[in-house]
N, C-alpha and C positions, 0 to 999 in steps of 0.2 A: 152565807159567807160572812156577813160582817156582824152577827149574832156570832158564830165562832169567832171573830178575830177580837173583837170586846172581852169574851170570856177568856182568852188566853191570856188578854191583857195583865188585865186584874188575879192570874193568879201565881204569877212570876214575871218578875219585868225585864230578867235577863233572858230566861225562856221565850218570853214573847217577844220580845225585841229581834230574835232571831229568827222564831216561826212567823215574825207579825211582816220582816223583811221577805221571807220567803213564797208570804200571800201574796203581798203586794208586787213582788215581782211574777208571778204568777198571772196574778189579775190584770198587770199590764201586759203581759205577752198573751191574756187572751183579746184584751181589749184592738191589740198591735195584727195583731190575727185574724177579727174580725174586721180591721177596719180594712185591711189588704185582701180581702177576698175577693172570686172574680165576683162581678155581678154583672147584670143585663140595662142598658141603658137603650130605652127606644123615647125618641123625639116625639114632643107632644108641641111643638109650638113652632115657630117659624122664628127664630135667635137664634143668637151667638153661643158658640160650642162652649165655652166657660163656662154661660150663663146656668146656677142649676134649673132657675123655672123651665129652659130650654128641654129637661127630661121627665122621663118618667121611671122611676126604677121597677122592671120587670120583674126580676128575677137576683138573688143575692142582696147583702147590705154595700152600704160604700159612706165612708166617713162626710165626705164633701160633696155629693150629689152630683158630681160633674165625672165624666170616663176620662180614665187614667190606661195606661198602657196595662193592666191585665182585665180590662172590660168589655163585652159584647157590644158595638154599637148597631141601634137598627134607626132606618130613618125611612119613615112610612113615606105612603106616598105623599102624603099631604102638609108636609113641609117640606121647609129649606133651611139646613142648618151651616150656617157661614162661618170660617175659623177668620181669628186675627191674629195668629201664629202659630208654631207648633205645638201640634197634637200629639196622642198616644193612645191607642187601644188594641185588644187581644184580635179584633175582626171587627169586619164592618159589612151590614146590609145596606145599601143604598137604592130604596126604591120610590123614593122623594129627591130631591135635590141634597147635593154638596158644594156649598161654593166655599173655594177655598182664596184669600187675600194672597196676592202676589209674591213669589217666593216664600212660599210655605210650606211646610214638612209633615204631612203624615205619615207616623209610625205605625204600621202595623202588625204587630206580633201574630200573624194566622190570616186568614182569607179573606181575600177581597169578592165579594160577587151583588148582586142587583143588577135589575135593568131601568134603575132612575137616569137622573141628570150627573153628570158630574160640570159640576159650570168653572169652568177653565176660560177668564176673559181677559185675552191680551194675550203677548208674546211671553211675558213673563214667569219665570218659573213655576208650576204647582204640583207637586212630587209626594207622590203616595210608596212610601218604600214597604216590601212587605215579605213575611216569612212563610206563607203560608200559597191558598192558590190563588190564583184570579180568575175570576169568571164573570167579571162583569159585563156585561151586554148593551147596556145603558147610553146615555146619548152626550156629547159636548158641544158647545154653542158653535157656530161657524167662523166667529171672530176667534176662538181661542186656539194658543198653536203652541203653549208653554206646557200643555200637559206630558207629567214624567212618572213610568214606574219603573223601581227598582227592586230587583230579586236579590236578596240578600238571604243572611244565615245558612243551617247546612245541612237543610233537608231537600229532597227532593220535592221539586215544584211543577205543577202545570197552568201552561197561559190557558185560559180557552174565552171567549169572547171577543171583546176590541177595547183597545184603549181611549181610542178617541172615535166617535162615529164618523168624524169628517178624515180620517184615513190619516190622521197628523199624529204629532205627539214621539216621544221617546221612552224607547222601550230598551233597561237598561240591567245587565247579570252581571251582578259586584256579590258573588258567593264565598263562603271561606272552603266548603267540600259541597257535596253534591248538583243537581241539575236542576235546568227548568225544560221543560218540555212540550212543544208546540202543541196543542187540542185541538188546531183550526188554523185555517192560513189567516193571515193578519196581513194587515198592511200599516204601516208607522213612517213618519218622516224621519228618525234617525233610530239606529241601531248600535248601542256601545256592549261590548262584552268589555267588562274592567278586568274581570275575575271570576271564576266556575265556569261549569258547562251548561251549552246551550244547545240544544235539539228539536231540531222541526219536524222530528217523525216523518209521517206520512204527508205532511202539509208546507205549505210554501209561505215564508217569513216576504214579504215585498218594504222597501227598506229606499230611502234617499242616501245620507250618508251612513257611512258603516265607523266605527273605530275598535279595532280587534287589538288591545289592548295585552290581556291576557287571560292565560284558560282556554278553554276548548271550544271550536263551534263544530258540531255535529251531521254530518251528507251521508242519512238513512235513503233515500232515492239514487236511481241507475245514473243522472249527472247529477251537475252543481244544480244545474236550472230547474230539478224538479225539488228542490226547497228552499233555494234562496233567488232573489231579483235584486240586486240594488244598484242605484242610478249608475255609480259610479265602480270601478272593480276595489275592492277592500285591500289592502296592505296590511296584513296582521304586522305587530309589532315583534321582538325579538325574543323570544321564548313563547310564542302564541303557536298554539296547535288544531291544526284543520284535520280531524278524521271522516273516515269513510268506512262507512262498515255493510254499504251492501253487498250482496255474494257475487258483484260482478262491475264494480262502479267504472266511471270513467272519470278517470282526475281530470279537474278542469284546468287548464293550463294557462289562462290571463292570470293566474294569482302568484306572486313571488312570495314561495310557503317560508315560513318559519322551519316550525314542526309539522312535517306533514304522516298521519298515519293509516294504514288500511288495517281493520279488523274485521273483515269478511272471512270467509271460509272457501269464496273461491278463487278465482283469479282477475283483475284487475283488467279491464278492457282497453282498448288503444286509448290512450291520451288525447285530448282535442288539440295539441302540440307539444310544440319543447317545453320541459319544464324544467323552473329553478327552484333551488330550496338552501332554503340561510341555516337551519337548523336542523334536527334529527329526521331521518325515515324512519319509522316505526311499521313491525307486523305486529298485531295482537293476538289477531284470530285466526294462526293456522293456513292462512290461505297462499297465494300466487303473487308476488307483485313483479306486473311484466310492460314493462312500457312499450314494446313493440319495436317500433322503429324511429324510436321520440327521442330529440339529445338532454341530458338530462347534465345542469348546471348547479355543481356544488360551492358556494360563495360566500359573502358577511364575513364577520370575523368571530362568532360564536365558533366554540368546542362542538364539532358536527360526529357524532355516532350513526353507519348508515347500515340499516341490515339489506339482509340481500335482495336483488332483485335484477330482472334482464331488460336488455335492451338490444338492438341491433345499432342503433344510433352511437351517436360521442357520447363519453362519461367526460366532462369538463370538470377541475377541483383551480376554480380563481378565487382567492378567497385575500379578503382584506386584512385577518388575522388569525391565528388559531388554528388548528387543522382539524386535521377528517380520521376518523377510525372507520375501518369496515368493521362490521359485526354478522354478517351473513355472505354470502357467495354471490358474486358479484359478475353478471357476466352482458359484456358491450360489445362496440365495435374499437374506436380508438379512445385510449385513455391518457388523457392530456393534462397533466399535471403543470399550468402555469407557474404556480407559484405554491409557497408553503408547505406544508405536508400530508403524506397520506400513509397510511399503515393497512397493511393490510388485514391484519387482526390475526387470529389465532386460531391455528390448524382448521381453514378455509382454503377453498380450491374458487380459483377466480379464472374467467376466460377474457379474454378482451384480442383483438389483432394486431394490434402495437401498443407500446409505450412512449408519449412525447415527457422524457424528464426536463422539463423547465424548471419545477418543483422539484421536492425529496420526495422519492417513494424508499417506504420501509418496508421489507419482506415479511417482520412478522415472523408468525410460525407457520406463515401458508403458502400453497401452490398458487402459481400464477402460471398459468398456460398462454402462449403466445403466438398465435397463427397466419399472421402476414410474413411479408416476403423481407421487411424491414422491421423487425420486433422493435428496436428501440431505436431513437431519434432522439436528438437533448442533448444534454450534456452527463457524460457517463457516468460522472464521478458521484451524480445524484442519488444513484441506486445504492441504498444500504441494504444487503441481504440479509442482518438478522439471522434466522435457524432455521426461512423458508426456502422452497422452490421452485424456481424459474424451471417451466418445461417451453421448449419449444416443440412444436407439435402438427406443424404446417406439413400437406401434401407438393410442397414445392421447396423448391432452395430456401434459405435462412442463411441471414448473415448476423452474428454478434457482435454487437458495440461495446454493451457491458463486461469489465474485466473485472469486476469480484462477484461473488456468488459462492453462495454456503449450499445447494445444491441446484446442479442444473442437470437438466434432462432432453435429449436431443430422443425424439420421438417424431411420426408421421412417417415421408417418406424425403428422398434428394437427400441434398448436400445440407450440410452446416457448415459453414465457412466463420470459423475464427478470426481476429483480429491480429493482423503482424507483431503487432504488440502481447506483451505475456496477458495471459488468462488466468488468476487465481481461482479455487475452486478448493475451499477448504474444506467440505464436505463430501459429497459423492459427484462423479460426474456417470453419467449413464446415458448411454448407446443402445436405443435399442436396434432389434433386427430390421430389415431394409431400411436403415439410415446410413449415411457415410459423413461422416467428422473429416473436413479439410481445417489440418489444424496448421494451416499458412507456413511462413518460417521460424515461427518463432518456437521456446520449449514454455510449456503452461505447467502449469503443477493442480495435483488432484488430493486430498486424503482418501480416495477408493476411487475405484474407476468399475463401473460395473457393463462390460458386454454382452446384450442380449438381457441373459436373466444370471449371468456368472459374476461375480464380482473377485477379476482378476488380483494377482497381487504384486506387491509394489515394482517400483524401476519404473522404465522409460518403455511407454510403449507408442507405437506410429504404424506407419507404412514400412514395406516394403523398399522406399524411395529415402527411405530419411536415416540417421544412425541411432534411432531406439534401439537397444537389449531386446523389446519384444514385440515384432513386427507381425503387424496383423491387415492382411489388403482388402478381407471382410465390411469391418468398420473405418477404414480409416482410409482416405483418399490418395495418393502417390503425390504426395509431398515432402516437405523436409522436416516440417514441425514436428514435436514432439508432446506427448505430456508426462510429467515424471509423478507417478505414483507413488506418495511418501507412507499411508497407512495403512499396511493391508500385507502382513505375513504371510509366505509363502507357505504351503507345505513341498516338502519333496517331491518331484517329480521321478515315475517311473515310466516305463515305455508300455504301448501299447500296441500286444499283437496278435498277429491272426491271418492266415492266408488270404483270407478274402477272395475275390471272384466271379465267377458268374456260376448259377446254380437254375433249375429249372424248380416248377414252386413245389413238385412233393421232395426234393430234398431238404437233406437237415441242414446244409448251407455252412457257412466256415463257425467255427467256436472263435472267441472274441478274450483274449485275456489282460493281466497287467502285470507286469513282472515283480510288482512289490505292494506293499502298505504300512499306511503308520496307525497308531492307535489315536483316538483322539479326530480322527479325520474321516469324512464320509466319502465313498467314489458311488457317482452315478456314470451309467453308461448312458451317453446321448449320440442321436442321429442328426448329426447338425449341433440345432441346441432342443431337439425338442428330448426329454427323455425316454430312456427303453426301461422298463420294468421299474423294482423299485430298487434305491441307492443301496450298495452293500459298505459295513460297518470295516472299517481298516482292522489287521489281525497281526501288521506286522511279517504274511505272508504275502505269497501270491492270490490272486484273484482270480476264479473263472465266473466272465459272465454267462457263459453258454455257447448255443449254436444260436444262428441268424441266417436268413436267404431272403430277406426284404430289400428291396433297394435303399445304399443310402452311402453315408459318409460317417462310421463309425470313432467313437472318440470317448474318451473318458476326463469327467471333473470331478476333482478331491478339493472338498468344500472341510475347511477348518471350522468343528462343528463348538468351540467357543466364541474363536472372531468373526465365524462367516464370509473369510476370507474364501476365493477359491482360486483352483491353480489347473490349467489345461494340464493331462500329460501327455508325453511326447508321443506324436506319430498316432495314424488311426487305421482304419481298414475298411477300404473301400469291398463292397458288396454290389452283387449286379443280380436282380431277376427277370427271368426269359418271361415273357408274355406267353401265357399253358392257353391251349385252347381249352372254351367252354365242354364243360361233360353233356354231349349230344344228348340231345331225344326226339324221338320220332312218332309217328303215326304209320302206322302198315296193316296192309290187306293180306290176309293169307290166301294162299291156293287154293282155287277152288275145289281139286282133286285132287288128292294122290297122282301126282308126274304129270300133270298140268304147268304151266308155267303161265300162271296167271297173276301170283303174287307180286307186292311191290311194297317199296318202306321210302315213305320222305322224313327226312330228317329237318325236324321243325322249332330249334329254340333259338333264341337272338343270340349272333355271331356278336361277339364283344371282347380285345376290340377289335375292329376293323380297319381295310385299309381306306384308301381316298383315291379314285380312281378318278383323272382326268381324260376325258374323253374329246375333248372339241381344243384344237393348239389354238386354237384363236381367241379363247377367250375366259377361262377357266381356272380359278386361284381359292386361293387362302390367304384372307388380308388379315396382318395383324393391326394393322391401325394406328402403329406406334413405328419413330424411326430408332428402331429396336439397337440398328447395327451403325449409328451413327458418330463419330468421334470415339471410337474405340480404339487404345494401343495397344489391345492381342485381343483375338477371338479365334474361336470353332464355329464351323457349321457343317452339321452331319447327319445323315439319318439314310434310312433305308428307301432305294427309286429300283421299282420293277421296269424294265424299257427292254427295248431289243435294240443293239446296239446298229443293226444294220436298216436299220429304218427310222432314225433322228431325224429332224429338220434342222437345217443351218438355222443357228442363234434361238435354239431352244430350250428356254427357262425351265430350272430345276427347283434351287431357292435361293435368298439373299435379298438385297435390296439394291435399287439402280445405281449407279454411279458410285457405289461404294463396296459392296462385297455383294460378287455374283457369281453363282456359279449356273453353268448353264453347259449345254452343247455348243462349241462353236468353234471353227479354224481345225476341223475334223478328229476335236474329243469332246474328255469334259473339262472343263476348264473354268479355273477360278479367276476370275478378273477383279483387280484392284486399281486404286489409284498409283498404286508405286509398282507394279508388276502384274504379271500372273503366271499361272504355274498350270500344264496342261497334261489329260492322261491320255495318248491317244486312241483313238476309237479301235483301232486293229489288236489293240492288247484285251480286248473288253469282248468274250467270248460265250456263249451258252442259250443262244435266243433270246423269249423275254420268260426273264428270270430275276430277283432279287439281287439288287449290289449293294454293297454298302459303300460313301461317299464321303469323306470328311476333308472342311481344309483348315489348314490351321495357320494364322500370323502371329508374328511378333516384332517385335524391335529387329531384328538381325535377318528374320528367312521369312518365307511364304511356302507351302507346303500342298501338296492334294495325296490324296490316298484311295486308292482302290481299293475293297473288302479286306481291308488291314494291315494290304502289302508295303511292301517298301516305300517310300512317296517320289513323288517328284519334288523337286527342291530349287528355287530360288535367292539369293542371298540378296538380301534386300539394306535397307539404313531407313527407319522411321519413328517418328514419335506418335504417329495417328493414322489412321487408313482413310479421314475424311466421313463427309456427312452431305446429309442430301435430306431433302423432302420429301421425298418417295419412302412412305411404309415399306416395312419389312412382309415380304410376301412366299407362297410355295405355289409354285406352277409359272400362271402366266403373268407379264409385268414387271421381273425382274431385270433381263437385260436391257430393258427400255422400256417407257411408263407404257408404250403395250407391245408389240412386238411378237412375235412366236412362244405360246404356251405348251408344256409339256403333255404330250400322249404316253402313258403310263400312269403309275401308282406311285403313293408316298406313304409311309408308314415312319413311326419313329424319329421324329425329327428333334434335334435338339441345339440350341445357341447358348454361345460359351462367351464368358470375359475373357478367358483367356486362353493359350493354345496349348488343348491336351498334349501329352507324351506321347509316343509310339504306341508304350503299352497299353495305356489308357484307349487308345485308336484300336488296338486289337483286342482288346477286351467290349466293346463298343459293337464291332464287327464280330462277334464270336457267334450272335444270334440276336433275337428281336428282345433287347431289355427294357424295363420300366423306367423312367425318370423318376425321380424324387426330390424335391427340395433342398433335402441338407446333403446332394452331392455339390462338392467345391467347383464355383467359378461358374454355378448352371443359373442363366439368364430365364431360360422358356425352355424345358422340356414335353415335348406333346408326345403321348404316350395311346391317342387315338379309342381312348376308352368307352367315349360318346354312339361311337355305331349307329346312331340315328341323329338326327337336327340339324341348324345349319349354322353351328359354331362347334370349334376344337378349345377344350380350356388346358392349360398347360401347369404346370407347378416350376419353381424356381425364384428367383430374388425379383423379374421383371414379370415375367407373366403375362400376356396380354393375351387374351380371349382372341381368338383367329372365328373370320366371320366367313363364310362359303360363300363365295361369286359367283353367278351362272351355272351352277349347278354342278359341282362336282357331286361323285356318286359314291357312297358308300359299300366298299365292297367285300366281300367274302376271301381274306388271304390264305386260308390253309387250305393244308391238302388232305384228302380220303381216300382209304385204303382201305376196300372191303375183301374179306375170304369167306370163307363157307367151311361147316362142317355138318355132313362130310365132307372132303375137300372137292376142288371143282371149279371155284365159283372166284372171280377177281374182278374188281372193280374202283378205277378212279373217279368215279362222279360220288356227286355230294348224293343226290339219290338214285335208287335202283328201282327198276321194273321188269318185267317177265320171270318172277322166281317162280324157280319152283321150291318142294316141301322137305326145307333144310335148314340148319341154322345160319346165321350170317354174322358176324363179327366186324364192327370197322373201328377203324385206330386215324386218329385225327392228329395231324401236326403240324407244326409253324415254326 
C-alpha cells in the first residue's frame, strides 16, 4: 500500500492528492475497523479490570488490551478480577472470582453464565445489567446483600441459575419489547418489574419485596402460588398487567389488578375471592372468563375497557376518575354503578338482575337484559339509552323506573308495571307472548310497538279499560294508561271471514278468507300469533286461505313489506275439533270349525285420549299446583263430567278452587259457588243415568251464570270487581269445596279455564261434542284436552298452563263407545271385545 501511494504521488500531485486522500481514508477506516473488532479477553492474573497486564487476548485484536463493551470476558478459575467502576463487555464467563467496588455497573451486551464467585460485599449496590441470558450458578459471600441484575434490551431472555447463593439480591426487568423467562425457581430478596415481561414458566420466582412498576408479569401455573411467593402481596402500579394464561387458572384475589388478562383457551376457575381491577380485563386466547360467584370491583381513575365475562356476584364501577367501556358480554348479579360512567359498548347483549344508577350508564348499541323484581334503583335520569336495549325478561312481576329508552323489551312472564309518570320509548317497545304491560295512568309514547312478533301500527293502544283507539286485553293489563304509537303506517284493514265451528278431524273444516288487499303488503294467516302456512302477497283482491278443522282462534296480519309495519285485520274465526277416536286394532282367534262358535277378537291399541275416572269420593284429584283461579274479574270453568245424577253425595267436588270458584254438587244440584253469589242447576232437570254432561259457569262484573250441556243457564245478577283469592290450588275432583271434603265419583274429560266469561254461543259450541283446546283460542288460561292416557300428570296448552299432577290414584279410563255387526248379518255387540264367534265377518265403528 504505501509503495502504491509514493508512486501515485510523484506522478501527478493533483491526481494523488485525491487518490492519496482516498487511501488514507481508507486505511483509517481499516485501521478504526480493526481496532473495534470483537475479540476474547480471558484473565491471566489476579487485577484490576482496566489493568491490560490483567488479560490475555484469546481470540480477535483490540487496540488497548483492556474489554470494552463488544468483547468476550472469561475469568478462569484461578483469579479474581476487581472493577473500580464501570465496565462493558459483549458476555462474561465467570468461573474465577468477580469482585465488583461498591455501586458499580456492569454492562453486559449478551450472557451472563459461570459457576465462580461473584463477590458482592456490603449492602451496597453491584449491578450486572445484561441483554443476553443468565445462567450463572456461582456463589456470593454471606455478608453481601447489594447484588443487582437487570434484564434489559429486546430480545427474549432466560434466568436459569441464582443470583446470589445466599437467596438475596435483586432481580430486576427494565426491557423496551420482549421477555425474560424463569429456567428454575429462584429465590431473591427483592423483585422489580420497571419495564417488559416477566415469566416464571413452569417454576416459582420466591421474592421479599415486589415493585410492579410496569409491563407484564406472567401466571403459566393453575394459581398465583404455583409461580410467585413474595413476603408481602405486590400492588402493581397503574398501567401494570398481571396475565394468566393457563387453560384453567384461578385468579388470585389479594392483588388490586391494574391490567388484568387471561389468555388460556379454557375457562377461568372460581376465584380465591372478590376481586378488584383499576385497569383493563383482557381475553387473548379464545377462552372463558367466569368468576363464579366472586364480586368483581371496577375502580382508580384510569380509562377501564372490560371484555366479557360472568359472574353470579355484584359488578361494582366506583371509580375515582374516568369510566369503564364494556367490550364483550357481561353477565352478573347486581350492577351498581356508584359513580362515573359505564357504557355498555357495541351491539353486546349483557344480563345482570338489577341496575343501581348512582353513576351514568350508557346503552351503547347493546342489549341489556334485566331479571329481578326491581330492574333499576338510583336515580332515573342516569340511564342514557343511546340506540341500545333494555329487555326485561324476569319470570315474575317487574316494575320500571326508567322513563327513556330507545328500545325496551318486556319478555319472560307476569306483569310489567310502568311508572305513573310518561314513558318515552323512541324506538321500539315489544310485548312478547305471556307478558302483560300494566301501563299505570299515565299515556307513554312508542316509535313501534311490536305484539308478540306483529309490529302494530300507529295510535293509542291499551286495555280494554282505558280510552286507546286500539284495545287489546292480551297484552295489556285493565288499566287507564295508554301508549301512543307515533311510527309505524298502517295498512288497511279488511274483515276476516269464515263460518268456523266445530268439525270432526276427517272433515275439510270451515274455508278462512279476507274480503280485500293492497299490493305492496303481505297477509299471513295466524292461529293466535303462531303462523298457518306461508304469507300470501296482496292482489288488491280478495284472499282465500283455504279450509281449516284444527282447533284455534283464526286471524289475519298484513305486514307493510317496505316499513314492516303490521296491522291485525278485523274479526277472526273461531274453529273447534272433536277429539276422533283412535283407528282400532286387534288380535283374534278364528273358529275353530265351520259353525263352531269358538272365535274371539280383542281389540288391543292405546285408547288416546282418555278420560280420568275417579273412583274413591274421599280422596281423589287433579292438583294443578297453581292458585290458577285467584283474583280473577271474569272467568269460565267447563268441561265435560260423566255422573248419574241420582246417586251424588252432598257437597261433592267437580272442579274449581276453595273459597273462590267451585263448583260442585250441593243444596241438591250443581252449583257454582262464589264469593258474591252462586247460581244452581237443580238435580231433577239433569236426566239420562251416568252419562256425559257438559258443565260451564261463567262470571263477570254484572252476572254469574251455570250451564247444563249448552242449555239456557241459570243466571244471577251480581256487582264485582274480583271473585277473590285463596291458597288452595286449583284442583278437578276432590278438595275443591273444602281443602278436603267430598270427592267426585265419575269421570272428567275436557276441562278448560277461562279469563273471561264465554258467550252463550261459545258455551254451545263447547257442548256440541268433546273438542280439543288450543292455545291461540282467546281468553284460554289451561285447556286439558286429556291426551296423555297413561302417567300421573295432565299437561294442558293456554297462556297459564300448569301441569296437573294425579292424587291417589285417579284411573285412566276408556270413554268411547263400540258398535259391532256382523256380515252376514246376525251379530251385535257393545263391548270393546268379543267372544264366542262364529265364522263371519265382524265390523265395529268406534265413537266419542
Amino acid at each position: 500500500m504505501i509503495k502504491t501511494l509514493l508512486f501515485n504521488l510523484f506522478s501527478s500531485f493533483k491526481k494523488s492528492f485525491s487518490f492519496n486522500v482516498k487511501l488514507m481514508c481508507l486505511g483509517m477506516f481499516f485501521v478504526v475497523a480493526s481496532a473495534n473488532a470483537q475479540a476474547t479477553f480471558t484473565a491471566k492474573a489476579t487485577a484490576n479490570w482496566n489493568s491490560s497486564s490483567t488479560w490475555m487476548l484469546t481470540s480477535g485484536i483490540d487496540a488497548d488490551g483492556v474489554p470494552d463493551g463488544n468483547d468476550i470476558v472469561i475469568i478462569p478459575t484461578a483469579f479474581n478480577v476487581s472493577t473500580a467502576g464501570n465496565q462493558d463487555c459483549a458476555g462474561i464467563t465467570i468461573t474465577g472470582t468477580l469482585t465488583m467496588a461498591a455501586n458499580n455497573l456492569l454492562t453486559v451486551n449478551g450472557n451472563v453464565n459461570g459457576a465462580g464467585n461473584w463477590n458482592v460485599t456490603g449492602a451496597n449496590s453491584r449491578t450486572i445489567s445484561l441483554t443476553g441470558d443468565w445462567s450463572f450458578t456461582g456463589t456470593t459471600p454471606a455478608a453481601g446483600t447489594g447484588a443487582k441484575v437487570i434484564f434489559r434490551g429486546t430480545a427474549n431472555q432466560t434466568l436459569t441459575g441464582n443470583i446470589t447463593s445466599i437467596d438475596g439480591g435483586t432481580l430486576e426487568v427494565n426491557k423496551t419489547s420482549g421477555s425474560v423467562t424463569l429456567g428454575n425457581s429462584i429465590t431473591i430478596a427483592n423483585f422489580n418489574n420497571i419495564a417488559g415481561i416477566f415469566d416464571a414458566g413452569a417454576f416459582v420466582l420466591t421474592s421479599g419485596a415486589s415493585t410492579l412498576t410496569a409491563g407484564t408479569l406472567r401466571v403459566g401455573g393453575t394459581t398465583w402460588g404455583t409461580n410467585y411467593s413474595f413476603s408481602t402481596t405486590p400492588i402493581p402500579l397503574t398501567g401494570f398487567t398481571i396475565e394468566y394464561y393457563n387453560t384453567n387458572p384461578v385468579i388470585f384475589a389479594s392483588i388490586a389488578y391494574q391490567n388484568l388478562t387471561f389468555s388460556g383457551s379454557g375457562t377461568t376457575a372460581n376465584p380465591s375471592g372478590d376481586l378488584t381491577i383499576a385497569g383493563n380485563l383482557n381475553n387473548s386466547g379464545g377462552g372463558t372468563i367466569d368468576f363464579n360467584a366472586r364480586n368483581v370491583t371496577l375502580n382508580g381513575g384510569a380509562v377501564q375497557n372490560i371484555v366479557g365475562f360472568t359472574t353470579t356476584g355484584i359488578v361494582a364501577i366506583n371509580k375515582s376518575g374516568n369510566n369503564v367501556t364494556f367490550l364483550g358480554n357481561v353477565n352478573g348479579g347486581t350492577l351498581n354503578i356508584s359513580n362515573r360512567s359505564l357504557n355498555l359498548g357495541s351491539s353486546l347483549t349483557h344480563n345482570f338482575t338489577s341496575v343501581n344508577l348512582g353513576g351514568t350508564l350508557n346503552g351503547g348499541s347493546s342489549s341489556l337484559a334485566l331479571s329481578g323484581a326491581t330492574p333499576f334503583s338510583g336515580t332515573a335520569t342516569n340511564f342514557t339509552p343511546s340506540t341500545g336495549t333494555v329487555s326485561l325478561n324476569a319470570s315474575v312481576n317487574q316494575s320500571i323506573v326508567v322513563r327513556t329508552f330507545y328500545n325496551l323489551t318486556l319478555s319472560g312472564t307476569g306483569t310489567k308495571t310502568f311508572p305513573t309518570s310518561a314513558v318515552a320509548i323512541s324506538n321500539n317497545l315489544t310485548i312478547n307472548s305471556g307478558v302483560v304491560a300494566d301501563l299505570s295512568t299515565a299515556t307513554h309514547t312508542a316509535g313501534r310497538l311490536t305484539l308478540g312478533s306483529v309490529i302494530v301500527p300507529s295510535g293509542f293502544w291499551g286495555s280494554s279499560s282505558s280510552t286507546a283507539t286500539n284495545k287489546n286485553d292480551e297484552y295489556f293489563a285493565a288499566v287507564t294508561g295508554r301508549v301512543n304509537v307515533t311510527g309505524c303506517t298502517s295498512s288497511s284493514v279488511f274483515n276476516v271471514t269464515g263460518l268456523g265451528g266445530s268439525f270432526c278431524s276427517s272433515s275439510s273444516g270451515s274455508a278462512i278468507n279476507l274480503s280485500g288487499s293492497q299490493t305492496g303488503v303481505s297477509y299471513q294467516l295466524v292461529k293466535g300469533v303462531t303462523p298457518v302456512g306461508a304469507p300470501r302477497a296482496g292482489t288488491g283482491n280478495a284472499i282465500n286461505f283455504g279450509n281449516f278443522n284444527n282447533t284455534g282462534t283464526y286471524t289475519v296480519i298484513a305486514t307493510n313489506t317496505t316499513t314492516s309495519c303490521s296491522t291485525f285485520m278485523s274479526g277472526s274465526v273461531n274453529i273447534y275439533r272433536y277429539s276422533s277416536p283412535p283407528i282400532p286394532t286387534a288380535a283374534f282367534t278364528n273358529a275353530s270349525c265351520p259353525g263352531t262358535a269358538t272365535g274371539s277378537i280383542t281389540v288391543n291399541n292405546v285408547v288416546a285420549p282418555s278420560s280420568l275416572s275417579f273412583v274413591s269420593a274421599s280422596s281423589q284429584y287433579v292438583d294443578l299446583r297453581t292458585t290458577l283461579l285467584s283474583g280473577r274479574s271474569a272467568f269460565t270453568v267447563e268441561g265435560w263430567i260423566k255422573f248419574d245424577a241420582t246417586k251424588v253425595l252432598p257437597r261433592m267436588s267437580i272442579f274449581g278452587q276453595n273459597d273462590v270458584i267451585e263448583v260442585a254438587f250441593e243444596d241438591g244440584g250443581v252449583k257454582c259457588y262464589t264469593p258474591v253469589g252462586s247460581v244452581i242447576i237443580p238435580l231433577s232437570e239433569i236426566t239420562g243415568g251416568y252419562v256425559w254432561h257438559h258443565i260451564a259457569a261463567t262470571g263477570d262484573a254484572t252476572s254469574l251464570k251455570i250451564y247444563l250441556d249448552g242449555g239456557t243457564p241459570k243466571t244471577l245478577n251480581i256487582s264485582t270487581s274480583n271473585f277473590g283469592s285463596s291458597t288452595d290450588s286449583t284442583k278437578m275432583g276432590y278438595g275443591v269445596m273444602d281443602s278436603g271434603g267430598t270427592g267426585l265419583t265419575g269421570e272428567v274429560f275436557k276441562l278448560g279455564f277461562w279469563n273471561k266469561a264465554l258467550t252463550a254461543a261459545e258455551i254451545t259450541t263447547l257442548s256440541s261434542g268433546f273438542v280439543e283446546y288450543d292455545a291461540s283460542l282467546s281468553g284460554l288460561l289451561a285447556g286439558y284436552s286429556f291426551n296423555e292416557s297413561s302417567g300421573n300428570t295432565v299437561t294442558g296448552v293456554g297462556s297459564v298452563a300448569p301441569t296437573g299432577t294425579l292424587v291417589n290414584g285417579p284411573v285412566w279410563t276408556d270413554p268411547y263407545t263400540y258398535s259391532w255387526t256382523s256380515n252376514p248379518a246376525g251379530f251385535t255387540s257393545s263391548s270393546k271385545n268379543i267372544t264366542g264367534l262364529t265364522d263371519r265377518t265382524y265390523i265395529l265403528k268406534t265413537s266419542l
